[in-house]
Legacy VTK file of the C-alpha trace (Angstrom):
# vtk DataFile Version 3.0
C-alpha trace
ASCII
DATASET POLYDATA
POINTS 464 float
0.000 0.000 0.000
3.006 2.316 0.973
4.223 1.885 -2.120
1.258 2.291 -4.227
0.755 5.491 -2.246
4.275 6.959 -2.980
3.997 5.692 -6.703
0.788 7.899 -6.957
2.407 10.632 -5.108
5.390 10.907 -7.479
2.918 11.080 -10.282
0.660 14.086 -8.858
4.060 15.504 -8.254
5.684 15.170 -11.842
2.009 16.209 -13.059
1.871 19.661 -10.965
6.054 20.251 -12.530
4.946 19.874 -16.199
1.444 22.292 -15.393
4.179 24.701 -13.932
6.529 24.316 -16.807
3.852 25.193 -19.496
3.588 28.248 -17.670
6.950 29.055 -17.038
10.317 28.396 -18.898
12.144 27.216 -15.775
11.076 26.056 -12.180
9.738 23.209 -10.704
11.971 22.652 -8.368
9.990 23.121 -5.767
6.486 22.749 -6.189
6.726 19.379 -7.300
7.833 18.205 -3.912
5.258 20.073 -2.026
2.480 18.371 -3.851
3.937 15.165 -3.460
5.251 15.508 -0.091
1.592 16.247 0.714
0.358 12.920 -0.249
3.421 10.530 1.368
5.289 11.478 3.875
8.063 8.519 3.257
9.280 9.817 -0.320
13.132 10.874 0.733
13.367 7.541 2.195
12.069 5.595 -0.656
14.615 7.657 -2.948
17.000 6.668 -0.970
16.099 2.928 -1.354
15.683 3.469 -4.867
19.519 4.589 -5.661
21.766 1.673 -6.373
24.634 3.219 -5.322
23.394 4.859 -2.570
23.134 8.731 -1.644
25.282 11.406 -1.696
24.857 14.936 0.689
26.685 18.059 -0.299
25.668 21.118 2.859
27.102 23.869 4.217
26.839 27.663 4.887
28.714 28.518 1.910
29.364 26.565 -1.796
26.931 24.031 -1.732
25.477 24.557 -5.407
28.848 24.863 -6.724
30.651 21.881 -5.446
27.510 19.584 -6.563
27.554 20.973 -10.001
31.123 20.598 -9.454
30.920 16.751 -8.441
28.389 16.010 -10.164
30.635 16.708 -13.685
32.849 14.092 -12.020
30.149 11.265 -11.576
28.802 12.181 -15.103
32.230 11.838 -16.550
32.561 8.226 -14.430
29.699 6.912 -15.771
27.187 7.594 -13.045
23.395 8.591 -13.636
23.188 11.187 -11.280
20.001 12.021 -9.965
19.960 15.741 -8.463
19.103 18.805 -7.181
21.885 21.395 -9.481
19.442 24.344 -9.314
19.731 24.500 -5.784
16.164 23.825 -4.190
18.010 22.397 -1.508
14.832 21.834 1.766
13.038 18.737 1.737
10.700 19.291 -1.413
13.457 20.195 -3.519
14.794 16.707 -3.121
11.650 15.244 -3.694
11.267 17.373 -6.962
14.099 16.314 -8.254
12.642 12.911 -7.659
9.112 13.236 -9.154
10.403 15.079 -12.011
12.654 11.686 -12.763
10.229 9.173 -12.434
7.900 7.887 -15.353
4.194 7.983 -15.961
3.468 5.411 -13.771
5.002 6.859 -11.017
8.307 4.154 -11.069
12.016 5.575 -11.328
14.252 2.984 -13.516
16.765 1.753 -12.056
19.898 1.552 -13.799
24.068 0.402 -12.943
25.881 2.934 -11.163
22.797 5.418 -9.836
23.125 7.637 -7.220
21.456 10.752 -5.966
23.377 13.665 -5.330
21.911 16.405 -2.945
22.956 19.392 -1.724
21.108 19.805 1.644
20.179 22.846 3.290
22.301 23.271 7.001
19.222 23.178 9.043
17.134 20.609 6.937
20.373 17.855 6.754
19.707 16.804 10.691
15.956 16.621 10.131
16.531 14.683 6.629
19.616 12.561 7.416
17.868 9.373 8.643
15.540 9.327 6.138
18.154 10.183 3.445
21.148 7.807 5.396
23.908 8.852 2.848
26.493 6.439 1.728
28.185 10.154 1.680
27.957 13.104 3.279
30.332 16.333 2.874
30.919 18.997 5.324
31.981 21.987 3.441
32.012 24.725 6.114
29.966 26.700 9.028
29.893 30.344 8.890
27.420 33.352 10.555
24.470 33.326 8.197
20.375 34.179 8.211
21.053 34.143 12.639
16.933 34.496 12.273
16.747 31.294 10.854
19.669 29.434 11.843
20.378 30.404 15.100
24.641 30.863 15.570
26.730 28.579 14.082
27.549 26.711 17.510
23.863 25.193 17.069
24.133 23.948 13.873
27.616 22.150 14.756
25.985 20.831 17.545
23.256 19.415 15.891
25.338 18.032 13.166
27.635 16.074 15.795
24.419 14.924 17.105
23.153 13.436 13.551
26.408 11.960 13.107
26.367 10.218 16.304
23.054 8.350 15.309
23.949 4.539 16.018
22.169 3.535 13.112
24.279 5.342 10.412
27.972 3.927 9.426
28.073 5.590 6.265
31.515 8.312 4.862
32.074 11.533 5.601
33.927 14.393 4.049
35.052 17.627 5.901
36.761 20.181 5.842
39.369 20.077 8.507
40.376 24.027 7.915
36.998 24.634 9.520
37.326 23.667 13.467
34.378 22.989 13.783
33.729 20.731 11.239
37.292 18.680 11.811
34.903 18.195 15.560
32.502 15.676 13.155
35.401 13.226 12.906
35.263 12.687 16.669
31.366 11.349 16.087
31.435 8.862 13.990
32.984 5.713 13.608
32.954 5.746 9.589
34.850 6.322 7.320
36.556 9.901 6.519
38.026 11.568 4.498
40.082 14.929 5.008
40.285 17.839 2.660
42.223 21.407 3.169
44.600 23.762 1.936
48.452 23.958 2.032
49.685 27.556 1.565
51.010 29.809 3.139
51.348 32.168 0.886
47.589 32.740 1.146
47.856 33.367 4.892
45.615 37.192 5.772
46.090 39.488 8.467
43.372 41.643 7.964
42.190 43.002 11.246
39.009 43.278 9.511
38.208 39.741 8.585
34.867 38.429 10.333
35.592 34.855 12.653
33.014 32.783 13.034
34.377 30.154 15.064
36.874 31.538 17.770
36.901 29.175 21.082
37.278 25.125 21.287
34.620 23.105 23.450
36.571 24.281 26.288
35.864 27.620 25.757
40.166 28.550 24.787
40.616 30.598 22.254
41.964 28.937 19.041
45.203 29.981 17.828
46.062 30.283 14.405
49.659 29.172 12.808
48.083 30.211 8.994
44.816 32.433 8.342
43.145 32.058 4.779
39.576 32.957 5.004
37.124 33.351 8.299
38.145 31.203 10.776
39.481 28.884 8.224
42.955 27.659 7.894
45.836 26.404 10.440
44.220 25.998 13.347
45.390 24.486 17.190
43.687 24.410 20.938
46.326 24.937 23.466
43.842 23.652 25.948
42.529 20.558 24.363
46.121 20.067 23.035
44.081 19.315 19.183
45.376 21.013 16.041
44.327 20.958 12.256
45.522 17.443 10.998
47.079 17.407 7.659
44.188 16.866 4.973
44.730 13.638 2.948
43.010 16.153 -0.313
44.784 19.478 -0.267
45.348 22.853 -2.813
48.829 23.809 -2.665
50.593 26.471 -4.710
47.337 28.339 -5.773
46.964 31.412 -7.940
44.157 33.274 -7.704
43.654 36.217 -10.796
40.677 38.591 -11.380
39.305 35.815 -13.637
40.403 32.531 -13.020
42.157 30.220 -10.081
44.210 27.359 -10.398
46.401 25.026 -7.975
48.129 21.942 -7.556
45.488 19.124 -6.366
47.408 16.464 -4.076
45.638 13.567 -3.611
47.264 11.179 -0.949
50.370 12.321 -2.392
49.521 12.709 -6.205
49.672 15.975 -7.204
48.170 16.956 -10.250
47.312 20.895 -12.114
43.540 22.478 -11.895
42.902 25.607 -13.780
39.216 27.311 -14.086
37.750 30.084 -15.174
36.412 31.092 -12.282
38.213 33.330 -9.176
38.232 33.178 -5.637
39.815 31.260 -2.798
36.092 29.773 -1.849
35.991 28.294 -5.619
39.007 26.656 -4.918
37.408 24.966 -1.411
34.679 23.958 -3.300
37.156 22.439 -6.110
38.535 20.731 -3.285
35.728 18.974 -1.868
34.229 17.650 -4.696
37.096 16.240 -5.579
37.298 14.577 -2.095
33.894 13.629 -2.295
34.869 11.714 -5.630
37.470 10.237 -3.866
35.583 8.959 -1.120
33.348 7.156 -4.108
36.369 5.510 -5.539
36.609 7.437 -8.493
39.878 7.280 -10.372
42.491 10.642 -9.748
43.016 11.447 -13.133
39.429 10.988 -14.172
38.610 13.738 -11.051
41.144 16.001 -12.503
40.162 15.619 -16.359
36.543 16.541 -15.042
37.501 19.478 -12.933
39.538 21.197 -15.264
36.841 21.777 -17.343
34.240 23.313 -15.188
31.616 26.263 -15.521
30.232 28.277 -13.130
26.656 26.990 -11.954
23.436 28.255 -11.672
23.815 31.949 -10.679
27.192 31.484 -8.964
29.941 33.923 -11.365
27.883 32.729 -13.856
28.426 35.365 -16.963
26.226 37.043 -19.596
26.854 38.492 -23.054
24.027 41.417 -24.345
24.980 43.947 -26.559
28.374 43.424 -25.917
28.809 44.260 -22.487
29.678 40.952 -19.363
27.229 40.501 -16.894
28.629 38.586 -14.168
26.571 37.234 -11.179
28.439 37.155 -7.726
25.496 35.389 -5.440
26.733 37.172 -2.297
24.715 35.668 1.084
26.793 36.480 4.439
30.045 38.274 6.130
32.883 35.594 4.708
30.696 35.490 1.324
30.798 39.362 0.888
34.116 39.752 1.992
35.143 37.134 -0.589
33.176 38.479 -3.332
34.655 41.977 -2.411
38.314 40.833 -3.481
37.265 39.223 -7.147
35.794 42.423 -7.307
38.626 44.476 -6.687
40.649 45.599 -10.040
44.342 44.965 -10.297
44.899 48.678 -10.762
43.260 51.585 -8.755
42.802 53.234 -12.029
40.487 50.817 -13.302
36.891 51.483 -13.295
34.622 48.835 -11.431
31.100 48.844 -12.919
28.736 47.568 -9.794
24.815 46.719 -9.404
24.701 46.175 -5.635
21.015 44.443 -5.026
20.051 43.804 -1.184
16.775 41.625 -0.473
15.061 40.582 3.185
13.219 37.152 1.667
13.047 34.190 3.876
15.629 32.335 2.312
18.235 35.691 2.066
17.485 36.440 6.307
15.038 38.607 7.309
17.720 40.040 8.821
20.371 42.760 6.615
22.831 43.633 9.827
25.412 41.317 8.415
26.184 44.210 5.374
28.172 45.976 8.456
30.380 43.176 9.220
31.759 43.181 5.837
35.002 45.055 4.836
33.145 47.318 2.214
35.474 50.517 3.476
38.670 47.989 1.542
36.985 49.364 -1.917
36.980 53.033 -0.823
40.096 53.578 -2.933
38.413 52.367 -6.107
36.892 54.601 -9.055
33.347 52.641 -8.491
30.385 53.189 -10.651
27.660 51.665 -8.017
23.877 51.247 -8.388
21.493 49.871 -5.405
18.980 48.268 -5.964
16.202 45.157 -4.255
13.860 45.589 -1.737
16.579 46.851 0.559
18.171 49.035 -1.854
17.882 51.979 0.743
19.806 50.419 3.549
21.913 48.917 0.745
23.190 52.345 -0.400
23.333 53.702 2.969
26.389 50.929 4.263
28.152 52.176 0.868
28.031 55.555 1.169
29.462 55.129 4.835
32.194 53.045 3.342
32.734 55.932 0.997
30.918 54.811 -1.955
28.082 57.061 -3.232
25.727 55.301 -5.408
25.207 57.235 -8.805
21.317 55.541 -8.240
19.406 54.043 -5.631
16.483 52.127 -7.485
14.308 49.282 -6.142
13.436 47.989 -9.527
15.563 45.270 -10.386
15.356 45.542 -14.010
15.480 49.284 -14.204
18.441 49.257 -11.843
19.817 46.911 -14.101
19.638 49.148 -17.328
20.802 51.970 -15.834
23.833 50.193 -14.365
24.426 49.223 -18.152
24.661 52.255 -19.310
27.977 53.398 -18.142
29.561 49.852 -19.361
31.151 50.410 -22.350
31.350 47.682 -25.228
33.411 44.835 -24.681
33.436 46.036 -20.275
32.298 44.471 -17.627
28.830 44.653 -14.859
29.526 42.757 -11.698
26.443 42.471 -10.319
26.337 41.219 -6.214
23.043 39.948 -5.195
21.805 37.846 -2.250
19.739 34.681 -3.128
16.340 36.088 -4.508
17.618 38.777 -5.695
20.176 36.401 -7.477
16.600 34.453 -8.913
15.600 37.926 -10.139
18.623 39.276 -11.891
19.336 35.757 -13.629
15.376 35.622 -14.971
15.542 39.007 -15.885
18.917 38.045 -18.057
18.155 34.702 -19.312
14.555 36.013 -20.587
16.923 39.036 -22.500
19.613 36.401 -23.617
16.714 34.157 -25.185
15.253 36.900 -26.622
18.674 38.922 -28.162
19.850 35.026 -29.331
23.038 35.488 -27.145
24.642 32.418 -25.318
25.477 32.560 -21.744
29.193 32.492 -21.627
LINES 1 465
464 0 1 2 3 4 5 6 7 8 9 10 11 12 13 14 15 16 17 18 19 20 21 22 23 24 25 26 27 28 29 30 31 32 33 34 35 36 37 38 39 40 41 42 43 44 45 46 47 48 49 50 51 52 53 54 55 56 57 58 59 60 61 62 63 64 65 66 67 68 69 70 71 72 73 74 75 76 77 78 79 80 81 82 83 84 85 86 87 88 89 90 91 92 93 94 95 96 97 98 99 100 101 102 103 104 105 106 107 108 109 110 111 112 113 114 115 116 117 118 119 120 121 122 123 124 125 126 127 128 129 130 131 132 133 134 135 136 137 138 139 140 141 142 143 144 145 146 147 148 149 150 151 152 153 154 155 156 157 158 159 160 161 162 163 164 165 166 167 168 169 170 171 172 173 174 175 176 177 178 179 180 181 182 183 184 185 186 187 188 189 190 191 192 193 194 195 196 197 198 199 200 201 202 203 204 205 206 207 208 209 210 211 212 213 214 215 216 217 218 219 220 221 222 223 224 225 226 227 228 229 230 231 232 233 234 235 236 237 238 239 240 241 242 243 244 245 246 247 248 249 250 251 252 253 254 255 256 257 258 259 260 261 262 263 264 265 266 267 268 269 270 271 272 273 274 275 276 277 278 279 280 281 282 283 284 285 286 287 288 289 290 291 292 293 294 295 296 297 298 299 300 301 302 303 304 305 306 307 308 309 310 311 312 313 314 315 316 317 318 319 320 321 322 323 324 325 326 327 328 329 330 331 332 333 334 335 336 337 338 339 340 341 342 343 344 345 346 347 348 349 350 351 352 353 354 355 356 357 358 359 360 361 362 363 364 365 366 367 368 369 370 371 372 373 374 375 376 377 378 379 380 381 382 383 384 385 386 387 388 389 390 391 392 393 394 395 396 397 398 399 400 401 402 403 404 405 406 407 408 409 410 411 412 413 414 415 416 417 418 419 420 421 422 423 424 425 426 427 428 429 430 431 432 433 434 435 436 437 438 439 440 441 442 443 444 445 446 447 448 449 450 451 452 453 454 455 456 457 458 459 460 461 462 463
């Protein structure tokens, strides 16, 4: 009966996506689910029992999206049929979309050799999901300050992750990121297996007295003391009290060069070190490089297969992904928290003062950016003030928005709520052949990506 009830679940599901999709170009990654989830409540468990190879969980504050677009290249490339969740829906009915959307008319998903189904999972929803879900994987990218309406501070989620972990009925991998204290504490829980990623560089080490720290005390409450900073509270890391340091990661980035427009690194692997190079900048890109390709590892995958894949990546969904109309680069920098903004602040920054930045700056309060905006002020705008800066404000919050520029020294040319006419005036001080960086959080992100695929479609332009 359960199973007649889940197959006629799917179905109403997959029916309500293709309604939606007649309607709309894109979506149903969401809706789906809810209609679905409505009917059976034990849908993420009968996915789960449904993937031959079992199921892998991507979650964190920050990279999620990327790093399973990233891995899931890899398992494409391997010869896996990857069912997931790229777009990013990441709560409990996205993961059932994904689901309903894959299974026939009659409601059954075909089963084929090396299936799996590749989540990324929201930070709150993993611990309510993860026994239904029980991963063969799960990665543990990184915990920073983000929506504290929602989440709480980061200390809660850890804690609730340790507890998941802990379950006595789960014995399955996990991945983590051991720069992060707080997620090297997951190791301690579990008696799987794990697997250990990081970076090696000290050339990358900050001493900005500005950068935010999300995680500054061990269990103990002693403050951790850093031999190597890189981003956050990320990097080197040792308890004087508990007498633990950061172990060396058995995946690791060493000698990394980070440019205005692309990254690249040496990726060791137990030893075998091997070249990555992407079109894509930022130290966070390179964490998220890093973890899928631990992730991949933990799966058995072969090195150089890993490395083939990764070298030819493109930036996901909204994430630096980059537009071409009338000649002028759109790119989208989803922006989200503190460590995001201050990240997205340096690809930002031009190699010469001289150069002109062209910026649409677009602030929303939805539920899934945080009701609350506070977390503009903990970000080191005042490091652009010596930039020539061409800024427009815009989203529901453009207001508050263009009031923590101009206090960083930045005074917006024009503060407009309108997404798409903020967008068109932004583009009219980029020259042919320049560049719009556009930062946006999350629904704003939705907004400005709509607004540019619709004009993309409709100019016959290619997303780059």
């Amino acid at each position: 009966m359960d199973a007649l009830k889940d197959r006629i679940a799917l179905v109403c599901g997959r029916l309500a996506g293709q309604i939606l999709r007649l309607r709309r170009k894109d979506g149903a990654t969401a809706l789906p689910g809810l209609v679905s989830g409505l009917i059976s409540k034990n849908l993420l468990c009968s996915l789960s029992q449904n993937m031959v190879d079992g199921v892998v969980t991507i979650s964190g504050t920050n990279g999620k999206t990327t790093t399973t677009n990233f891995l899931n290249l890899i398992l494409e490339d391997a010869g896996f049929s990857a069912l997931t969740n790229g777009a990013g829906s990441n709560l409990e009915r996205g993961l059932i979309s994904a689901y309903a959307n894959s299974v026939n008319i009659l409601g059954k998903y075909p089963k084929t050799a090396l299936q799996v189904g590749l989540f990324e999972v929201d930070e709150a929803e993993l611990a309510r999901t993860f026994d239904q879900l029980k991963p063969r994987v799960s990665t543990f990218l990184n915990l920073f300050r983000d929506q504290l309406d929602r989440y709480g501070e980061v200390d809660n989620l850890a804690l609730r992750w340790q507890d998941m972990i802990g379950a006595d009925n789960w014995q399955g991998t996990i991945v983590i990121n051991v720069d992060d204290p707080n997620i090297y504490k997951l190791q301690e829980c579990t008696t799987g297996e794990v697997t250990t990623f990081g970076i090696e560089d000290d050339n990358l080490e900050i001493t900005d007295i500005h950068n935010v720290k999300d995680a500054r005390f061990c269990g103990k409450g002693s403050i951790l003391r850093y031999d190597t900073l890189y981003m956050s509270h990320l990097g080197k890391w040792r308890c004087d009290c508990c007498v633990v340091s950061r172990p060396k990661p058995r995946v690791s980035a060493q000698n990394i060069s980070l440019r205005n427009d692309s990254s690249s690194f040496d990726l060791v692997i137990d030893g075998n070190s091997k070249k990555i190079t992407i079109d894509m900048p930022g130290l966070y890109v390179v964490y998220d490089l890093l973890a899928a390709a631990a992730t991949a590892y933990a799966l058995e995958i072969d090195i150089d297969l890993i490395v083939s894949s990764l070298n030819k990546v493109k930036a996901p969904h909204g994430r630096q992904e980059t537009f071409l109309l009338d000649q002028k680069e759109i790119r989208i920098l989803l922006t989200k928290n503190p460590t995001g903004f201050n990240e997205t602040i340096k690809i930002i920054m031009p190699a010469f003062e001289s150069v002109k930045v062209n910026l649409l700056a677009i602030l929303n309060d939805g539920i899934q950016d945080g009701e609350d905006v506070s977390w503009i002020y903990d970000a080191d705008v005042e490091r652009l003030r010596r930039y020539n800066i061409d800024l427009v404000c815009s989203g529901v919050r453009a207001s508050d928005f263009a009031l923590r520029w101009h206090l960083a020294g930045h005074n917006p040319r024009l503060v407009c709520p309108n997404i798409e006419e903020a967008l068109d005036k932004a583009l009219d001080n980029v020259s042919a052949g320049g560049r719009l960086d556009v930062i946006a959080t999350y629904t704003a992100m939705l907004q400005i990506r709509s607004i540019l695929v619709n004009r993309s479609r409709k100019a016959k332009h290619a997303i780059i």
